[in-house]
matplotlib code that plots the C-alpha trace (Angstrom):
import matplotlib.pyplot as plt

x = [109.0, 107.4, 106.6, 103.4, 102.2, 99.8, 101.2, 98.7, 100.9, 100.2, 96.8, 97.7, 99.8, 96.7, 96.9, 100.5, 98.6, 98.5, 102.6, 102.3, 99.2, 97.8, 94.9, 93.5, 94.2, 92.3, 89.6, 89.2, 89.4, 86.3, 84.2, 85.2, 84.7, 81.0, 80.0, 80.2, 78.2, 74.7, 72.3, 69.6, 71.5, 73.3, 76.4, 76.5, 75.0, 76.7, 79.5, 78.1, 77.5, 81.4, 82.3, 80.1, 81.5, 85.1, 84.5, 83.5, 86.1, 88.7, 90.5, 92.2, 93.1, 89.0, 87.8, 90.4, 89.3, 85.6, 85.6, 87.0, 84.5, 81.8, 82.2, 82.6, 79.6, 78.0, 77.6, 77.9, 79.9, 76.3, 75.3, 78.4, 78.4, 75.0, 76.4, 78.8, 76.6, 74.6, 77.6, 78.4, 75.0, 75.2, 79.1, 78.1, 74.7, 76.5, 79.3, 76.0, 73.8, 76.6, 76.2, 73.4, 76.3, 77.9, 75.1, 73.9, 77.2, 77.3, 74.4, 75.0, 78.1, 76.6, 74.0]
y = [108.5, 111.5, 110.8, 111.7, 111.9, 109.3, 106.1, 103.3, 100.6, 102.8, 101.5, 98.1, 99.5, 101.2, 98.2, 99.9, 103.0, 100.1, 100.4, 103.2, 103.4, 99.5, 100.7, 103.4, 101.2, 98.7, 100.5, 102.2, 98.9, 97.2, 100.2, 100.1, 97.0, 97.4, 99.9, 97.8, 95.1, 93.9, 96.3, 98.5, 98.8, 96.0, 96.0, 96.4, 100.0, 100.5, 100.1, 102.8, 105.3, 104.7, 105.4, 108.6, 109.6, 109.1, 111.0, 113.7, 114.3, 113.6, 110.5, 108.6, 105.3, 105.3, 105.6, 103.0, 100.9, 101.0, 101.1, 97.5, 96.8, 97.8, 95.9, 92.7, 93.7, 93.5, 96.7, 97.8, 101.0, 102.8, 102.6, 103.3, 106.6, 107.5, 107.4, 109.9, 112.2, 112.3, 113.3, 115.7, 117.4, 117.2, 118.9, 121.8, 122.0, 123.1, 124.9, 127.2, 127.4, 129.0, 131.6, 132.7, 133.6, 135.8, 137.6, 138.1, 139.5, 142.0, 143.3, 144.2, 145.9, 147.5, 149.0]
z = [71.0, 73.1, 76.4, 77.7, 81.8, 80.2, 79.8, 79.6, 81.4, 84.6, 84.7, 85.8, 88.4, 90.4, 92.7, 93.4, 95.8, 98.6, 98.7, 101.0, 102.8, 102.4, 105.3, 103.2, 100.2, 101.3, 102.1, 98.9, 97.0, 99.4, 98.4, 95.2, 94.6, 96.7, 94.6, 91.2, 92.4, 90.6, 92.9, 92.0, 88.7, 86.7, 86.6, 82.9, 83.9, 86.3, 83.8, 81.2, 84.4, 85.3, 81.1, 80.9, 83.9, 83.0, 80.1, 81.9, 84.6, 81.2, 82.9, 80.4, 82.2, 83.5, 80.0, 79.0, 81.8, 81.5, 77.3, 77.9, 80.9, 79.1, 76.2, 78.5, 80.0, 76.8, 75.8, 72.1, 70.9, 70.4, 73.8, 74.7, 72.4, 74.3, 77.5, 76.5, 75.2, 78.1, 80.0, 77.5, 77.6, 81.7, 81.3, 78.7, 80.3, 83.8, 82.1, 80.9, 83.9, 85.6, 83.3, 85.2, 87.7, 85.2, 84.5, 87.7, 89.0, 85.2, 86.1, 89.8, 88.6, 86.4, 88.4]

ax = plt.figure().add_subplot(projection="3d")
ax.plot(x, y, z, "-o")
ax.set_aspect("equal")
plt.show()
């Protein structure tokens, strides 16, 4: 079997970060957990947010994570498909305004 730096079982060892620096872990983990809580959003949204989101900066245990969270949340696989796309359309929607960039920097150059 190939190995991959992906390995799924890694995900349950996250807890594992607090082995070297249990302050800072600790830390992390209280905000984390803060930040899921029912607020202004549920936390079944807060849930698709995380999905999108994981999506978008490619990490495979987050979209592992919150594909199962969201579906215990009670989110169906369509909702969870829109999510994605909106990230998507954020993503390639920045990837193309910093074309403006681009441009702007040809056509100094080229003056």
């Amino acid at each position: 079997m190939e190995q991959t730096y992906y390995n799924p079982k890694d995900l349950k060892k996250f807890g594992d970060i607090a082995d070297h620096n249990k302050e800072l872990a600790d830390k992390f983990f209280d905000w984390y957990g803060s930040v899921f809580k029912e607020g202004a959003l549920t936390a079944r949204e807060k849930s698709l947010i995380a999905l999108a989101v994981s999506h978008a900066v490619q990490c495979p245990y987050c979209i592992d994570a919150y594909t199962v969270d969201s579906l215990e949340k009670g989110a169906d696989e369509e909702q969870m498909m829109e999510a994605i796309h909106v990230a998507s359309a954020i993503k390639g929607g920045a990837v193309l305004v910093h074309g403006v960039q681009m441009m702007n920097k040809a056509k100094a150059i080229s003056m």
